[in-house]
DSSP file (Angstrom, degrees, kcal/mol; ACC not computed):
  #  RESIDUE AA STRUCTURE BP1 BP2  ACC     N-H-->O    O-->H-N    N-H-->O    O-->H-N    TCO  KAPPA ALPHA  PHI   PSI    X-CA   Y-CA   Z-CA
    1    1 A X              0   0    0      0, 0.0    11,-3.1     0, 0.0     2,-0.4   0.000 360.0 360.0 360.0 132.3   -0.3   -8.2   -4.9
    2    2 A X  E     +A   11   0A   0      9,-0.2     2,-0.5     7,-0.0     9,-0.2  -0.774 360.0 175.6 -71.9 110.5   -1.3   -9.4   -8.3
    3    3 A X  E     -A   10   0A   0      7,-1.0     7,-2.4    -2,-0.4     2,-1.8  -0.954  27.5-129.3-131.3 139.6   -3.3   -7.2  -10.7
    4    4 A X  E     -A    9   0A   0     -2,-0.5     2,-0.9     5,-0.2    97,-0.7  -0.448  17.6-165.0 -95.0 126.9   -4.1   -8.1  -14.1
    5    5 A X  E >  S-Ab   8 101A   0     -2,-1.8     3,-2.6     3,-1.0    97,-0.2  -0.660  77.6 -35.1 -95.8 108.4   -3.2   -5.4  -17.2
    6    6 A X  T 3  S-     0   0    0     95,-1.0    -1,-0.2    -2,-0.9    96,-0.1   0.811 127.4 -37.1  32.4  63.5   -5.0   -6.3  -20.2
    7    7 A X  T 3  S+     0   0    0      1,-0.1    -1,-0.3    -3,-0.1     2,-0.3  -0.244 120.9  82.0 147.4  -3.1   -4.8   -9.8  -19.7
    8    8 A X  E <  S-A    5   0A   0     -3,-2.6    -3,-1.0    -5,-0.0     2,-0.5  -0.829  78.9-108.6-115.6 176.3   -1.2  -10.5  -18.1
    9    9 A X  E     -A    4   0A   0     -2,-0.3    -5,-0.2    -5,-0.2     2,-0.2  -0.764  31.6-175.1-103.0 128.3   -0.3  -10.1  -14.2
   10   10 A X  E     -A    3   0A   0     -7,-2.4    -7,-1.0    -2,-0.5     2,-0.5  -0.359  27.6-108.7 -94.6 179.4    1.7   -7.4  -13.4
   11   11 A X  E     -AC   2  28A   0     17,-0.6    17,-3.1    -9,-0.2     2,-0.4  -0.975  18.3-165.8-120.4 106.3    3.1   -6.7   -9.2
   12   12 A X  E     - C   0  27A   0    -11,-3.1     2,-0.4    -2,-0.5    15,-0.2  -0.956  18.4-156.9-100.5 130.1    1.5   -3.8   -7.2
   13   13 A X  E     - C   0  26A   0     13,-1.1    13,-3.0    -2,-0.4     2,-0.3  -0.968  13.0-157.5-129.3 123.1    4.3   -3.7   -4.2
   14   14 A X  E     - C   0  25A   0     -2,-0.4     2,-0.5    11,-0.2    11,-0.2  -0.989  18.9-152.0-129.8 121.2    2.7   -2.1   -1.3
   15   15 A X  E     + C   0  24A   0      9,-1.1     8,-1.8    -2,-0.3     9,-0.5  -0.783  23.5 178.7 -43.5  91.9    4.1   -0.1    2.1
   16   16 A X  E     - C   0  22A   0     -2,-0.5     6,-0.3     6,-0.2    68,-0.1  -0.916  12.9-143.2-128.3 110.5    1.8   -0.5    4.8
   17   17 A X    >   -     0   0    0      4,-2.2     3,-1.7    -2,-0.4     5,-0.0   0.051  44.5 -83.7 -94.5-171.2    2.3    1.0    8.6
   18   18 A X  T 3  S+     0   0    0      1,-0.3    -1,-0.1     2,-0.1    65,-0.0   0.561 125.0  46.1 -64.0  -7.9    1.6   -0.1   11.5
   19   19 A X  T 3  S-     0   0    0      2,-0.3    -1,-0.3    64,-0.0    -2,-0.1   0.431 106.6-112.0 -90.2 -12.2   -2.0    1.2   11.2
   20   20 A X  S <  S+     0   0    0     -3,-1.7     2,-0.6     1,-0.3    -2,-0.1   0.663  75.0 128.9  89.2   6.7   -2.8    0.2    8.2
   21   21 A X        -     0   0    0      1,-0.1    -4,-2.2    97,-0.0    -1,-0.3  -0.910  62.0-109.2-113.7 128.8   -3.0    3.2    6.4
   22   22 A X  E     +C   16   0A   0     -2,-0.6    -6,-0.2    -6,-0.3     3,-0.1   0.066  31.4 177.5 -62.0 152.2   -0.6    2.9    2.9
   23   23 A X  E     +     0   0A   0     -8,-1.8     2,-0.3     1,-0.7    -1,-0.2   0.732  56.5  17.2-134.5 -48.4    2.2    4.7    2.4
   24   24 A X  E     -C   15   0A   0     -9,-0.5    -9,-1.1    91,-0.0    -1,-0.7  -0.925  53.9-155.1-125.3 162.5    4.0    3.8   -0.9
   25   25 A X  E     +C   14   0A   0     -2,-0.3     2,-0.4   -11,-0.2   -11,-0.2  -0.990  12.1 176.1 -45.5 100.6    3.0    2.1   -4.4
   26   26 A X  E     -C   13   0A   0    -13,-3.0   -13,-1.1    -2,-0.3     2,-0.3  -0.852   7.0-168.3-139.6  92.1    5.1    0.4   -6.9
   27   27 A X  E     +C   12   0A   0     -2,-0.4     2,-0.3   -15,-0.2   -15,-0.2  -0.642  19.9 146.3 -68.6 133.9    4.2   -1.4  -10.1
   28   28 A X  E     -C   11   0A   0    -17,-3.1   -17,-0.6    -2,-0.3    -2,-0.0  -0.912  47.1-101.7-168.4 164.9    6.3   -3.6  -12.3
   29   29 A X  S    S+     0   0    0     -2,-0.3     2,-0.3   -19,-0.2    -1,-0.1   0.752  91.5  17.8 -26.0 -51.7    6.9   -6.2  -14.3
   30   30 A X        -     0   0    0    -19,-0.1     2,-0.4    -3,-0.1   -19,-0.1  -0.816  68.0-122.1-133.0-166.9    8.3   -8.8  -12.7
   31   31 A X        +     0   0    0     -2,-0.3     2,-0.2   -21,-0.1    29,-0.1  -0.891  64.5 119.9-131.6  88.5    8.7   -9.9   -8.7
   32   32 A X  S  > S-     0   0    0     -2,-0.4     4,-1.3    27,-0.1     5,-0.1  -0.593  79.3 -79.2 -94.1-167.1   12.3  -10.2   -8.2
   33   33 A X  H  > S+     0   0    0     -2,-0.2     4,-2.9     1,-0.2     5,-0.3   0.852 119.4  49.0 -97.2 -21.1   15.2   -9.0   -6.4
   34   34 A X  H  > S+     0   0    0      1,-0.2     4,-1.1     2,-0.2     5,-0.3   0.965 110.8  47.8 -72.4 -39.4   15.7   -5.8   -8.4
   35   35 A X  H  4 S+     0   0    0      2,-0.2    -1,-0.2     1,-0.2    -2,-0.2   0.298 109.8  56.0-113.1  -6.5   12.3   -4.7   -8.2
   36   36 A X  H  X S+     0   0    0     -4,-1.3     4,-1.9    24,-0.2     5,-0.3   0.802 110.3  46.4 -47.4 -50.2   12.4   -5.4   -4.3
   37   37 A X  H  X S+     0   0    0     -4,-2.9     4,-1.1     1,-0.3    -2,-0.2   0.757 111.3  48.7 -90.1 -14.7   15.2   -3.2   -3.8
   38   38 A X  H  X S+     0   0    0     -4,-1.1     4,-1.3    -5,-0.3    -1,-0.3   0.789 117.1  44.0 -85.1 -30.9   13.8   -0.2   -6.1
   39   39 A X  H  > S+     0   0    0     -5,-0.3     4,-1.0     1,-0.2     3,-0.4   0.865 120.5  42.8 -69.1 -60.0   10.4   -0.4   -4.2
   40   40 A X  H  X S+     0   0    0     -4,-1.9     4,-2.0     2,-0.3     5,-0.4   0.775 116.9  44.1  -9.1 -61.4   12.5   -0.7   -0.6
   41   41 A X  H >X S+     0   0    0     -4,-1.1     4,-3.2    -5,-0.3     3,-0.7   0.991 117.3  49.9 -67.5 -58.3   15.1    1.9   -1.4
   42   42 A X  H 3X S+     0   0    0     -4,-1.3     4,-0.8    -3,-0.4    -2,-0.3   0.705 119.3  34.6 -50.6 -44.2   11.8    4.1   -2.8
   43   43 A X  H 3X S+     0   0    0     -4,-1.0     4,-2.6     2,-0.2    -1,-0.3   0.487 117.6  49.8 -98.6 -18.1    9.6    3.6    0.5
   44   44 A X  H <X S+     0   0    0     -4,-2.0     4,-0.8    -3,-0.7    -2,-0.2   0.794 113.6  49.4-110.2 -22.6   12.4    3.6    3.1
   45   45 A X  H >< S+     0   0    0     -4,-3.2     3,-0.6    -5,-0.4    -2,-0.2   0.995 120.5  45.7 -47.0 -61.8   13.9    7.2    1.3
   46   46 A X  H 3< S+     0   0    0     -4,-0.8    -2,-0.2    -5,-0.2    -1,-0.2   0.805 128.6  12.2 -35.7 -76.7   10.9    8.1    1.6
   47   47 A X  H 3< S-     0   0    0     -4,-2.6    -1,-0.2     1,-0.3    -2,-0.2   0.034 106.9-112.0-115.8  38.2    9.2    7.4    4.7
   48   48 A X    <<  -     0   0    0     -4,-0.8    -1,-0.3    -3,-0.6    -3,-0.1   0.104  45.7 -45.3  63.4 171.2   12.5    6.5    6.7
   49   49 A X        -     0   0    0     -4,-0.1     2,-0.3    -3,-0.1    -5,-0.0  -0.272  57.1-146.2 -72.9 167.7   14.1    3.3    8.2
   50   50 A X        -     0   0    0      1,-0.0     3,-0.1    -2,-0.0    23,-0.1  -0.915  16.6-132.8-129.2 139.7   11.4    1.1   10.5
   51   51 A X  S    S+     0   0    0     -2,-0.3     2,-0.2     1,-0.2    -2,-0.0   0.600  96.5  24.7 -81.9   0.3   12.6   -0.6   13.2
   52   52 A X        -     0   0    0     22,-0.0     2,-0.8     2,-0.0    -1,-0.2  -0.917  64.9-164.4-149.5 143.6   10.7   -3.5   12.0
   53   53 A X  E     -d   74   0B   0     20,-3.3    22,-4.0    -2,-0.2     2,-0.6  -0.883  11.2-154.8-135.3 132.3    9.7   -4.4    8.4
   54   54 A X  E     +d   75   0B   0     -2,-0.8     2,-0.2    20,-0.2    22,-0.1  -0.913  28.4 160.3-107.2 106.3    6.9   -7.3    8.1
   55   55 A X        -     0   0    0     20,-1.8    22,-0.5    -2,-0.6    25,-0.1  -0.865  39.0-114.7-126.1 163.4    7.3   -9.0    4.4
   56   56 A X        -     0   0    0     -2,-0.2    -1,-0.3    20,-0.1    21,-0.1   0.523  49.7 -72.4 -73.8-119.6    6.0  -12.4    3.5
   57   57 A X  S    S+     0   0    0     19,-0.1     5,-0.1     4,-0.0    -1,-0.1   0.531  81.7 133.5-121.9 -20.9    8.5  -15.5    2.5
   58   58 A X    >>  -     0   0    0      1,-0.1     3,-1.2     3,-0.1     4,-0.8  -0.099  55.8-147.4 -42.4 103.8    9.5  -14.1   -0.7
   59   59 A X  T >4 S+     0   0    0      1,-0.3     3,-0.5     2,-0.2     4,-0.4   0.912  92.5  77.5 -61.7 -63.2   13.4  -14.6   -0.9
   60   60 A X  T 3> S+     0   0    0      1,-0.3     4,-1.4     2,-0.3     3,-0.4   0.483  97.7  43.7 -15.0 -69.7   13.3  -11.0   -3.1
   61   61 A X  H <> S+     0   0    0     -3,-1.2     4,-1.4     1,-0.3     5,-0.5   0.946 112.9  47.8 -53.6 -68.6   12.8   -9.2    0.2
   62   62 A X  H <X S+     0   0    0     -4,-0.8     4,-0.8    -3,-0.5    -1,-0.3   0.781 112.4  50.2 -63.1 -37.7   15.3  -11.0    1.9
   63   63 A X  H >> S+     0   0    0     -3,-0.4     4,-3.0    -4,-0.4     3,-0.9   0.895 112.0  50.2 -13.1 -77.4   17.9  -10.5   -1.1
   64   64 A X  H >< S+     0   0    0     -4,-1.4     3,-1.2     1,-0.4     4,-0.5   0.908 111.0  45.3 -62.8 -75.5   17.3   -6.7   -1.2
   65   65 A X  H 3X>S+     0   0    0     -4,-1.4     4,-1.3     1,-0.4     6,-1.0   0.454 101.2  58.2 -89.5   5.1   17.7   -6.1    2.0
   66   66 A X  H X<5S+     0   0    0     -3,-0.9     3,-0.6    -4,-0.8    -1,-0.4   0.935 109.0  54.2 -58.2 -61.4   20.8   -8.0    2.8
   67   67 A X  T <<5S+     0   0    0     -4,-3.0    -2,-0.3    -3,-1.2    -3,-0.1   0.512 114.8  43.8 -73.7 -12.9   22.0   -5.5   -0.1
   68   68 A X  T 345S-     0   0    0     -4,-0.5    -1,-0.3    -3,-0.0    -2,-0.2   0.746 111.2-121.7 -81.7 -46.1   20.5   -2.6    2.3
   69   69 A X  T <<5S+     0   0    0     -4,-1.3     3,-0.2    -3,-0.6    -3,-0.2   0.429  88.4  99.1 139.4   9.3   21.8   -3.8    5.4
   70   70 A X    > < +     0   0    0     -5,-0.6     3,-0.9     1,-0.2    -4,-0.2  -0.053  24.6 125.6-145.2  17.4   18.9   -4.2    7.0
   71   71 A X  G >  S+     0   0    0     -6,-1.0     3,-4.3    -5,-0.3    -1,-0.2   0.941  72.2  67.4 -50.3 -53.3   18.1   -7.8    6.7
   72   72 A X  G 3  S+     0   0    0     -3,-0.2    -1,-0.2     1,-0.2    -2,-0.1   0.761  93.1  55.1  -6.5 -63.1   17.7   -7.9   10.9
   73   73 A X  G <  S+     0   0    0     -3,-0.9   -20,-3.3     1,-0.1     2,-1.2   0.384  82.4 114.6 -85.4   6.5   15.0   -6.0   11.1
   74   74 A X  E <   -d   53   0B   0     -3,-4.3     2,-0.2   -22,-0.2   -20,-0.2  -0.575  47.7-159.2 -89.4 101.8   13.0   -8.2    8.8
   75   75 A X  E     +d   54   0B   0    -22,-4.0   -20,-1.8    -2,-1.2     2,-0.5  -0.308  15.3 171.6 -54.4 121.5    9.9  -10.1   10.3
   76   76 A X        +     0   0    0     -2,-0.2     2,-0.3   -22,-0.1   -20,-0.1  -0.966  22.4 135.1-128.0 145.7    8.5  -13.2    8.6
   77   77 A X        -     0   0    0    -22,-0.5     4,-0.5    -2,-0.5    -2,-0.0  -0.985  66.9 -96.0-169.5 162.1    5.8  -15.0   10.7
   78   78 A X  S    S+     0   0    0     -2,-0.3     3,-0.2     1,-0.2    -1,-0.2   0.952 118.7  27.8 -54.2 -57.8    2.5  -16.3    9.7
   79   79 A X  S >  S+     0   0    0      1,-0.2     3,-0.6    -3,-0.1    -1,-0.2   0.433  92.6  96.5 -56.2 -30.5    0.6  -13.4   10.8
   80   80 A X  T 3  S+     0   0    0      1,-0.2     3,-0.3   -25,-0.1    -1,-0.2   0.567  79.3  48.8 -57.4 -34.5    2.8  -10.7   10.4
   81   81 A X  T 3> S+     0   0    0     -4,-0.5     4,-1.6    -3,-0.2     5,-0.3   0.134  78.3 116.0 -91.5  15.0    2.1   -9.2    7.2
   82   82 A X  H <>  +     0   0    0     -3,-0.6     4,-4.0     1,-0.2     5,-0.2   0.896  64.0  59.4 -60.5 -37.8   -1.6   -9.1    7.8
   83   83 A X  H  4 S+     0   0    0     -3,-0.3    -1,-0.2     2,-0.2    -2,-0.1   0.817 105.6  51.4 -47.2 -35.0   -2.4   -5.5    7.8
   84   84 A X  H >4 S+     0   0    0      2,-0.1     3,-5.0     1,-0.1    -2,-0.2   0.965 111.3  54.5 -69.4 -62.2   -0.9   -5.3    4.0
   85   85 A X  H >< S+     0   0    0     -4,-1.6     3,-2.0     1,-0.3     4,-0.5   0.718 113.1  40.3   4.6 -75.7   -3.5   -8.5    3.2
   86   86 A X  T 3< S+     0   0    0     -4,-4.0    -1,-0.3     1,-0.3     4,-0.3   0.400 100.6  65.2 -90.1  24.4   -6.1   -6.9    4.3
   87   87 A X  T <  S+     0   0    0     -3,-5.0    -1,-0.3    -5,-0.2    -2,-0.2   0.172  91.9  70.3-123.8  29.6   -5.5   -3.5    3.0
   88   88 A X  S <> S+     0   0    0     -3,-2.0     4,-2.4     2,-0.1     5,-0.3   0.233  80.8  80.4 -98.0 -12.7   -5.9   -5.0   -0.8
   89   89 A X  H  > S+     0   0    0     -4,-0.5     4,-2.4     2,-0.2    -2,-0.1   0.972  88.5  44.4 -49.8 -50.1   -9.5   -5.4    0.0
   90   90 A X  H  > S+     0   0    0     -4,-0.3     4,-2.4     1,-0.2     5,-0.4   0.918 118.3  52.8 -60.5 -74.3  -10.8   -1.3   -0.6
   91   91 A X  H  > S+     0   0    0      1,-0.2     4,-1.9     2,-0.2     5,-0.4   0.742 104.4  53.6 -20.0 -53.5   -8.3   -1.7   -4.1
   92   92 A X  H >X S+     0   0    0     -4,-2.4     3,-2.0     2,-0.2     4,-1.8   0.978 105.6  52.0 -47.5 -68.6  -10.2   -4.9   -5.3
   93   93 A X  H 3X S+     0   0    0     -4,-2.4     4,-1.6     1,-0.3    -2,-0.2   0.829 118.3  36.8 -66.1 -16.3  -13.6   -3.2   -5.1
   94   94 A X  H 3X S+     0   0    0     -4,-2.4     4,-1.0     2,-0.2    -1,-0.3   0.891 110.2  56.5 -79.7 -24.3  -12.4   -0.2   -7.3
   95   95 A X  H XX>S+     0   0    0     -3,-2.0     3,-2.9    -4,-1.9     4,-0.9   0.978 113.9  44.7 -81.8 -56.7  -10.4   -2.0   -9.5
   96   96 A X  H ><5S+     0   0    0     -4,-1.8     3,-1.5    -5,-0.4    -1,-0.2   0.893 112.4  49.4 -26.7 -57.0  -13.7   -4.0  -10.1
   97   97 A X  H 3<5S+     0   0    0     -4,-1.6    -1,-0.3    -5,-0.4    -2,-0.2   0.709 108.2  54.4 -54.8 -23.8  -15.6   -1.3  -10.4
   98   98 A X  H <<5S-     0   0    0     -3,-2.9    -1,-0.2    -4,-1.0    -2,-0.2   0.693 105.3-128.0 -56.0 -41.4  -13.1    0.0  -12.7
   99   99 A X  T <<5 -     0   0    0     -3,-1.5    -3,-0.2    -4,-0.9     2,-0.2   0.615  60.8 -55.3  60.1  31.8  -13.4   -2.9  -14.8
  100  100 A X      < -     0   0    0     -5,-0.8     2,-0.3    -6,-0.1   -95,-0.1  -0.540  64.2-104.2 101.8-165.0   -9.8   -3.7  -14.9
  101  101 A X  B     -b    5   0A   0    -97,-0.7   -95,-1.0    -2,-0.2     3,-0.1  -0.782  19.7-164.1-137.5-159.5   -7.0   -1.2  -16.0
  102  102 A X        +     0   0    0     -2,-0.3     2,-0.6     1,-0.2     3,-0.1   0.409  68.0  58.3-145.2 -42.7   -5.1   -1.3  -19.3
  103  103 A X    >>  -     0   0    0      1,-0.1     4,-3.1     2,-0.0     3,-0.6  -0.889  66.1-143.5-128.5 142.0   -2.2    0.8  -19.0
  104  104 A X  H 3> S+     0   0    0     -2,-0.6     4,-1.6     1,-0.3    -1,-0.1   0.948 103.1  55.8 -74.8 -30.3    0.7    0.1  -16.3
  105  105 A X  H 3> S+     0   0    0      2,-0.2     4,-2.0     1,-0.2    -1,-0.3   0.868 106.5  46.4 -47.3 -40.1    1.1    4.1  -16.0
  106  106 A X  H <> S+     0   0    0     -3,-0.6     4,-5.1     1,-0.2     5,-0.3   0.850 112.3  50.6 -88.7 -15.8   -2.5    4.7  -15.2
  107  107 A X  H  X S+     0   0    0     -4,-3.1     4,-1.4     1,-0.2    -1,-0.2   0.783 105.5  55.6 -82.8  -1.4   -2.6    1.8  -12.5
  108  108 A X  H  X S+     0   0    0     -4,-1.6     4,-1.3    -5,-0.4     5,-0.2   0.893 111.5  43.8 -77.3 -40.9    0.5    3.3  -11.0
  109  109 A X  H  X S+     0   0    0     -4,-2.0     4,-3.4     1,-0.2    -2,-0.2   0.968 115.2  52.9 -71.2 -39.5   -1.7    6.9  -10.7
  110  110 A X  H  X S+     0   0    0     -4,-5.1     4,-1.7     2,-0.2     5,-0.2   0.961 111.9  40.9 -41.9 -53.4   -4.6    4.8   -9.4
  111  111 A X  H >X S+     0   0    0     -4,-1.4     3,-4.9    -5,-0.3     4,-1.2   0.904 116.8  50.6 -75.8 -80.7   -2.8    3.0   -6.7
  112  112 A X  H 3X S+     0   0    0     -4,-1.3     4,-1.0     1,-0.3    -1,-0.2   0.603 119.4  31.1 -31.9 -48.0   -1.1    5.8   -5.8
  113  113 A X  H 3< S+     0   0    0     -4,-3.4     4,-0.5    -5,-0.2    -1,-0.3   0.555 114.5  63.0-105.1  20.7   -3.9    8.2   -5.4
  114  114 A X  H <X S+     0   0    0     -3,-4.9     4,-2.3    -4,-1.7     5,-0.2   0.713  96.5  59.9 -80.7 -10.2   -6.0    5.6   -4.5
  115  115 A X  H >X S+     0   0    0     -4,-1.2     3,-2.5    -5,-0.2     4,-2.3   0.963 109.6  36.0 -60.2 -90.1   -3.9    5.1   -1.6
  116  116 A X  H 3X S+     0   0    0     -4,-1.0     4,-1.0     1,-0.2    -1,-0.2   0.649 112.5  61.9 -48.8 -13.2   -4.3    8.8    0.2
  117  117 A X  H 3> S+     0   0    0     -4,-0.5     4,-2.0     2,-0.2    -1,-0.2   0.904 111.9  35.5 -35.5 -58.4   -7.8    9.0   -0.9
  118  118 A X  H <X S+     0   0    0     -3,-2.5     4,-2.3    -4,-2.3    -2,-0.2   0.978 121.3  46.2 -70.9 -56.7   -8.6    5.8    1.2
  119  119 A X  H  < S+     0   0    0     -4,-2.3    -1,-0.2     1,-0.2    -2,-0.2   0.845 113.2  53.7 -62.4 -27.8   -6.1    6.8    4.0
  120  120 A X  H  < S+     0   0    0     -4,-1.0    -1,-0.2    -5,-0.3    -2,-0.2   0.994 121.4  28.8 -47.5 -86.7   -7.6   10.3    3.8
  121  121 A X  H  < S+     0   0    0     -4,-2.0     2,-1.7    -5,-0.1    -2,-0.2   0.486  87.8 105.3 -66.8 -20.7  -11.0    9.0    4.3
  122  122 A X     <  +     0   0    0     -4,-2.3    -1,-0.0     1,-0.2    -4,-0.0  -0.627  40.8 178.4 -65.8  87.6  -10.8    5.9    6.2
  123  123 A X        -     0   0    0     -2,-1.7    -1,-0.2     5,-0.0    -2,-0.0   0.772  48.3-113.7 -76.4 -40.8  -12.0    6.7   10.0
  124  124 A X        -     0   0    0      4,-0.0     4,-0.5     2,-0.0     3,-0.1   0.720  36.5-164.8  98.2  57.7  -11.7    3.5   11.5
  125  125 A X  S >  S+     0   0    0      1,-0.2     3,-1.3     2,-0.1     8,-0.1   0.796  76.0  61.9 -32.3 -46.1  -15.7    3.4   11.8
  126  126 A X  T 3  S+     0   0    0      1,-0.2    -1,-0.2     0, 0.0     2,-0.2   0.869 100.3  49.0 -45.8 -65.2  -15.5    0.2   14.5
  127  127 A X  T 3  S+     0   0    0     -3,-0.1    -1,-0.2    -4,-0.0     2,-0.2   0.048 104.0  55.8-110.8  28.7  -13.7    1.8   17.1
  128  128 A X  S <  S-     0   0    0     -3,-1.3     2,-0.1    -4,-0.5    -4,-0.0  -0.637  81.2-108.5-124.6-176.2  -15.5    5.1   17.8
  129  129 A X     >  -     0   0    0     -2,-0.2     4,-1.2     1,-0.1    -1,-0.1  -0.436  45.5 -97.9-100.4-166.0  -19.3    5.9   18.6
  130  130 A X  H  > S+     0   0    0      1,-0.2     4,-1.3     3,-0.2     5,-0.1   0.817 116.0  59.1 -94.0 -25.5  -21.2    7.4   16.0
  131  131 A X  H  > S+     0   0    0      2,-0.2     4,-1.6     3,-0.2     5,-0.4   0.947 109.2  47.4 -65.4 -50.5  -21.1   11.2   16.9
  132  132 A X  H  > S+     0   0    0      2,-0.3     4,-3.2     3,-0.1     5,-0.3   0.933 109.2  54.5 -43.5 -41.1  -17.1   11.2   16.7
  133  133 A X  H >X S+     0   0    0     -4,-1.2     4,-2.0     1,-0.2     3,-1.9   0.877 104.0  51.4 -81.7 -60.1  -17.3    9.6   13.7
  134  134 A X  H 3X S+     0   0    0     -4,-1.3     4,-2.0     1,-0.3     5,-0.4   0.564 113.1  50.2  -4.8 -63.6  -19.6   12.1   12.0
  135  135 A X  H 3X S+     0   0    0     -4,-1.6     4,-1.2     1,-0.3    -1,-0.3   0.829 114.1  39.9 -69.5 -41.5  -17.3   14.7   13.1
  136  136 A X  H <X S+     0   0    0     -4,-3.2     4,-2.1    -3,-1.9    -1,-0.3   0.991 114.0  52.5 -69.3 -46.6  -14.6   13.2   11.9
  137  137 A X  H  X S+     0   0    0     -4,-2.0     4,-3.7    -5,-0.3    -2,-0.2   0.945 112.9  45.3 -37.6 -57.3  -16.3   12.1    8.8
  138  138 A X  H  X S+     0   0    0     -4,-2.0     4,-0.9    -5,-0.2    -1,-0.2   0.779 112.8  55.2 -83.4 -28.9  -17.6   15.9    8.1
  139  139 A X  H  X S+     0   0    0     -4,-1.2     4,-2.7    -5,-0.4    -1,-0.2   0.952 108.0  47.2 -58.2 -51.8  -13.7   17.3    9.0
  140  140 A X  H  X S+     0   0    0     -4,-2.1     4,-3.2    -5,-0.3    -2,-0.2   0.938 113.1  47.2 -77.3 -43.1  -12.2   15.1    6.5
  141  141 A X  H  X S+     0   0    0     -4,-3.7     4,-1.5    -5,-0.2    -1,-0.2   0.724 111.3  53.5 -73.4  -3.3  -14.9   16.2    3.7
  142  142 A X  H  X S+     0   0    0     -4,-0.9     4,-0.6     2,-0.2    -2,-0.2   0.962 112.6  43.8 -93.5 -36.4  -14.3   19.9    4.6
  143  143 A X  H >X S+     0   0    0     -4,-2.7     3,-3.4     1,-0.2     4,-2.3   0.969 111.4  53.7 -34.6 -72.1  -10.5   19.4    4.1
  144  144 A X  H 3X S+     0   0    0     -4,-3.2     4,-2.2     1,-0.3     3,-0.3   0.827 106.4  48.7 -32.6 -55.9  -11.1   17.5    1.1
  145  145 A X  H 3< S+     0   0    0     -4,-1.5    -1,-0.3     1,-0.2    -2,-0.2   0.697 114.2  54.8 -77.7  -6.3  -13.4   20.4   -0.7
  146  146 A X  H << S+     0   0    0     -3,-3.4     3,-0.4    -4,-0.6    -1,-0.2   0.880 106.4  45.1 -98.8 -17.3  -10.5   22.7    0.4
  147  147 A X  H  < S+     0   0    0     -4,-2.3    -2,-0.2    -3,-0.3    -1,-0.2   0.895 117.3  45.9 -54.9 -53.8   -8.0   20.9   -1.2
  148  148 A X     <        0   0    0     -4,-2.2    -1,-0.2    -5,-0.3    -2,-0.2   0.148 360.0 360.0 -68.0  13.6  -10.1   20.5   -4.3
  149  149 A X              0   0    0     -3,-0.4    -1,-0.2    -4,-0.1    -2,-0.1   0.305 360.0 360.0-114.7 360.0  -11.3   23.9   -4.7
């Protein structure tokens, strides 16, 4: 994903499961094979190996993970990467709201805690009736205030 800092475009490299809900964050400079294999190495330390990893066509993925071993397990398909797509949509409307960012340090603490914010808060309104989701809704804000307090 492309975001622009004070006027050139920097790389937000995003981890996304099978739900949709974000898992790592990575900014940098350029879109290349080193800066596949530090986000890679960084998300799969992290949150473990996948038995299947959905990336787009970008030979940087395939590069880095040959150098991981793990080239196999790599999907590319028309469709396949859709959940990350559409899970730059909440991130557009803050960063708008934001008005842009300026410094590549603070968009790295935005994405990052915008990530568990959302996944925190994100209920999945569609596929419940409205009394669950109120409950769920009102759970997650009493966890929240106990976290912040």
């Amino acid at each position: 994903m492309y975001v622009k800092l004070n006027g050139e475009m920097v790389y937000l490299w995003r981890a996304v499961d099978h739900e949709g809900e974000i898992l790592e964050s990575f900014v940098t400079r350029t879109r290349d094979k080193a800066a596949a294999l530090g986000f890679m190495k960084k998300a799969l330390k992290r949150h473990g190996s996948r038995q299947v990893i959905a990336t787009d066509g970008l030979r940087s993925y395939g590069a880095a993970m040959d150098e991981l071993g793990c080239r196999d397990r790599q999907e590319i398909g028309r469709w396949a990467n859709n959940r990350v797509e559409n899970s730059h949509l909440p991130f557009r409307r803050r960063e708008r709201a934001m008005l842009r960012f300026r410094q590549m340090k603070t968009l790295q603490k935005f994405a990052s805690v915008h990530a568990n914010i959302h996944n925190h808060f994100s209920l999945e309104r569609h596929l419940v009736d409205r009394q669950t989701y109120k409950h769920r809704r009102s759970a997650a804000l009493a966890e929240w205030q106990t976290l912040a307090s």
